[in-house]
ZAMARGU-4260 file (C-alpha; in steps of 0.2 Angstrom, whole numbers, plus 5000, padded with zeros to 4 digits):
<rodrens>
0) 5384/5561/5486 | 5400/5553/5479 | 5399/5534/5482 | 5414/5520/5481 | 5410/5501/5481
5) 5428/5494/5483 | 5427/5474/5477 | 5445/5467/5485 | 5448/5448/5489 | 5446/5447/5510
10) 5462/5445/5515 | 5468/5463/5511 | 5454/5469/5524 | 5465/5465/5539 | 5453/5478/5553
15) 5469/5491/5548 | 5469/5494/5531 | 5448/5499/5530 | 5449/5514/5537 | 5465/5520/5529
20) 5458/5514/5514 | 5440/5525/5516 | 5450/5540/5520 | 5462/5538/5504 | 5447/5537/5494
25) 5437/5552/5502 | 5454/5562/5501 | 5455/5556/5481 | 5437/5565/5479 | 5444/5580/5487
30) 5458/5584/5478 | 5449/5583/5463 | 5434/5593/5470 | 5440/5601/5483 | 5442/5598/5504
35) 5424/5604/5507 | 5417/5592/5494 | 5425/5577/5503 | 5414/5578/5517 | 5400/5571/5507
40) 5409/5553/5501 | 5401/5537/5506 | 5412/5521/5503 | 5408/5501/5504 | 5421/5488/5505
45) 5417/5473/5501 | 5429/5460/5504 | 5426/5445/5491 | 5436/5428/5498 | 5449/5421/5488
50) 5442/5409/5481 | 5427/5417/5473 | 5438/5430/5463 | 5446/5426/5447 | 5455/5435/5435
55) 5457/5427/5416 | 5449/5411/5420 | 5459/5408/5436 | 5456/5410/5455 | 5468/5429/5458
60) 5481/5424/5468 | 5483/5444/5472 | 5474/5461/5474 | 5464/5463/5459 | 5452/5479/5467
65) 5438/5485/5458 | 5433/5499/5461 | 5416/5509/5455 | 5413/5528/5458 | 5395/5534/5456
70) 5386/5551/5459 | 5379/5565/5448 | 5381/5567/5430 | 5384/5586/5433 | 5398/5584/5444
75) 5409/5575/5431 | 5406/5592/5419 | 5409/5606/5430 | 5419/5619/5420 | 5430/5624/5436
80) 5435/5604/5437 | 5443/5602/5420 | 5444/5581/5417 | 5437/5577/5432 | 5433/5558/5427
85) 5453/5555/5421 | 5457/5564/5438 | 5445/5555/5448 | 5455/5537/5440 | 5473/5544/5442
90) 5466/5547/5462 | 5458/5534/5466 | 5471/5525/5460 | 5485/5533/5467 | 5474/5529/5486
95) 5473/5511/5483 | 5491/5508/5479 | 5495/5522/5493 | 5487/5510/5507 | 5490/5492/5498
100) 5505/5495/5489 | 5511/5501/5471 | 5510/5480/5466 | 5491/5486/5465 | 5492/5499/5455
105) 5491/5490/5438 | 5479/5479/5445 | 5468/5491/5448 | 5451/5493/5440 | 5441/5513/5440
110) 5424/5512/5433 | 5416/5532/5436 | 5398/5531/5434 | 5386/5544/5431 | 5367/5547/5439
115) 5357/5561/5426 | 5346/5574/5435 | 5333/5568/5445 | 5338/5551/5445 | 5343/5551/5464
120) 5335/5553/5481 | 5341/5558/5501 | 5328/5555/5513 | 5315/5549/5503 | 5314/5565/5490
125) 5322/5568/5474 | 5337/5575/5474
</rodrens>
């Protein structure tokens, strides 16, 4: 399953930007893998107040979102999805400044991680 933790300072989280925000980034996922795939994307926001969020040594006076991208190895090599990790960035980027604004865009910060074969469970089994 596709899983986004979004780190963004709390006052972008106004009770209309999360679920616009959860939708750009499960509709990122399916254009890069397809409308059926998006079905399976989980996402976490987590709102960090402005005061505990820094960027080069200094509280961020702005949107600085962090964003990390996790599921199976496999899915970031599957020969029908050429460059799926670059596409995955572009997207996920292209939602955030969709729903925040383009002043986020080079703020933004994509890490795709990866889980190898076996290293994942649902309901308690290996998946």
């Amino acid at each position: 399953m596709p899983h986004f933790t979004v780190h963004i300072r709390d006052e972008a989280l106004d009770g209309t930007v999360e679920p616009k925000l959860i939708a750009a980034l499960t509709d990122a996922v399916g254009t890069v893998f397809g409308p059926g795939f998006a079905r399976l994307v989980g996402v976490d926001l987590i709102g960090i107040p402005a005061h505990r969020r820094g960027v080069g040594g200094l509280p961020a006076d702005r949107d600085n979102p962090v964003v990390t991208l996790s599921m199976r190895e496999a899915a970031y090599h599957l020969p029908e999805v050429p460059d799926a990790p670059a596409r995955l960035v572009a997207a996920t980027t292209d939602a955030l400044a969709a729903v925040l604004g383009e002043q986020v865009r080079s703020q933004v910060i994509v890490t795709i991680t990866g889980t190898p074969a076996g290293r994942t469970g649902v309901a308690g089994a290996v998946a």
